[in-house]
C-alpha positions in Angstrom: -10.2 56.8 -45.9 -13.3 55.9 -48.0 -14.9 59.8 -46.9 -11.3 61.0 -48.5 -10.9 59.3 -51.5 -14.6 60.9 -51.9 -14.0 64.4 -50.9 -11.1 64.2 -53.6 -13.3 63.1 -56.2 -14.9 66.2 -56.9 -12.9 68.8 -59.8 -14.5 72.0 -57.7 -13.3 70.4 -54.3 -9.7 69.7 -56.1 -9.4 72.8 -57.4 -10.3 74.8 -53.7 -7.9 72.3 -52.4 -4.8 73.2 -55.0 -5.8 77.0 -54.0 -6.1 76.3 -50.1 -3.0 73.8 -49.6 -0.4 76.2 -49.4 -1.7 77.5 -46.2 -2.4 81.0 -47.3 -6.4 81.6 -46.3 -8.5 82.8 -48.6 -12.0 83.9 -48.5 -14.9 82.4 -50.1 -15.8 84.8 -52.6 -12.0 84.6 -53.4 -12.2 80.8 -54.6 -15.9 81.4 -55.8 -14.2 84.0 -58.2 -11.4 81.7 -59.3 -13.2 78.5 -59.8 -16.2 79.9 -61.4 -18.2 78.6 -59.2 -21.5 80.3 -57.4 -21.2 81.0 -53.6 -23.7 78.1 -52.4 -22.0 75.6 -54.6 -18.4 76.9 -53.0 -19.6 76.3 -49.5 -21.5 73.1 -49.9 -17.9 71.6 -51.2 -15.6 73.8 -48.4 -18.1 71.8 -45.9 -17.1 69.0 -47.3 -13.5 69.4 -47.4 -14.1 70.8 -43.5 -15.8 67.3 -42.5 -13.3 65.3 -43.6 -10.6 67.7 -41.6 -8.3 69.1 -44.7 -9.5 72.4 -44.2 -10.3 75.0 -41.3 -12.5 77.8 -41.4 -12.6 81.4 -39.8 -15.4 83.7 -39.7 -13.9 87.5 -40.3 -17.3 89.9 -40.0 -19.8 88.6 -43.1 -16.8 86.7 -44.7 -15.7 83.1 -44.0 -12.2 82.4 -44.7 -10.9 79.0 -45.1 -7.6 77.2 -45.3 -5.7 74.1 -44.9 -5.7 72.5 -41.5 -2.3 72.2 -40.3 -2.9 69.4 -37.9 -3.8 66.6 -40.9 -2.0 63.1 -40.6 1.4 62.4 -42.3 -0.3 59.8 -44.3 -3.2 62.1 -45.5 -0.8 64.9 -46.4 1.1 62.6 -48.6 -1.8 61.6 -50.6 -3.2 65.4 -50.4 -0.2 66.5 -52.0 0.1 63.6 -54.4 -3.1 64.2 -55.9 -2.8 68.1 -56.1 0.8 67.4 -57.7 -0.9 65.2 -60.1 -3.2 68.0 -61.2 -3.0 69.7 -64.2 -1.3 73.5 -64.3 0.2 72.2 -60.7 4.1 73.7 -60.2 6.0 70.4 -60.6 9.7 70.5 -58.6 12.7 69.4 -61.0 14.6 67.0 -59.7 
């Protein structure tokens, strides 16, 4: 849990996260483009995000395209989704 709670910690790794945890796949050049951030900074924290199992990865010709693993514990889901609820700009459901 401790390798969770770190991965989470980063704003760049949040933000991929909030992107990738509606299943769609995206490519790396598509988050690098959105988040600002350059392409060796993007894959350094998609490797981390990979390592602790939240997301999957697919190589498609020179392109990587990455996106949520659907085979992630109830209990980690529920604090995925908590935390990317909890974000700001995130669509909140009305009750």
């Amino acid at each position: 849990m401790h390798e969770l709670m770190s991965a989470l910690a980063d704003p760049t790794r949040l933000g991929a996260l909030r992107l990738l945890w509606d299943g769609r796949e995206r490519c790396v050049c598509e988050l690098m483009e959105t988040l600002g951030v350059t392409q060796s900074r993007m894959s350094r924290h998609l490797g981390v995000l990979k390592a602790v199992g939240l997301v999957i990865d697919r190589r498609d010709a020179q392109w990587v395209r990455y996106r949520r693993n659907p085979i992630i514990a109830a209990p980690v889901v529920a604090v995925v989704d908590a935390v990317v609820m909890a974000m700001p700009g995130a669509r909140k459901e009305i009750a």
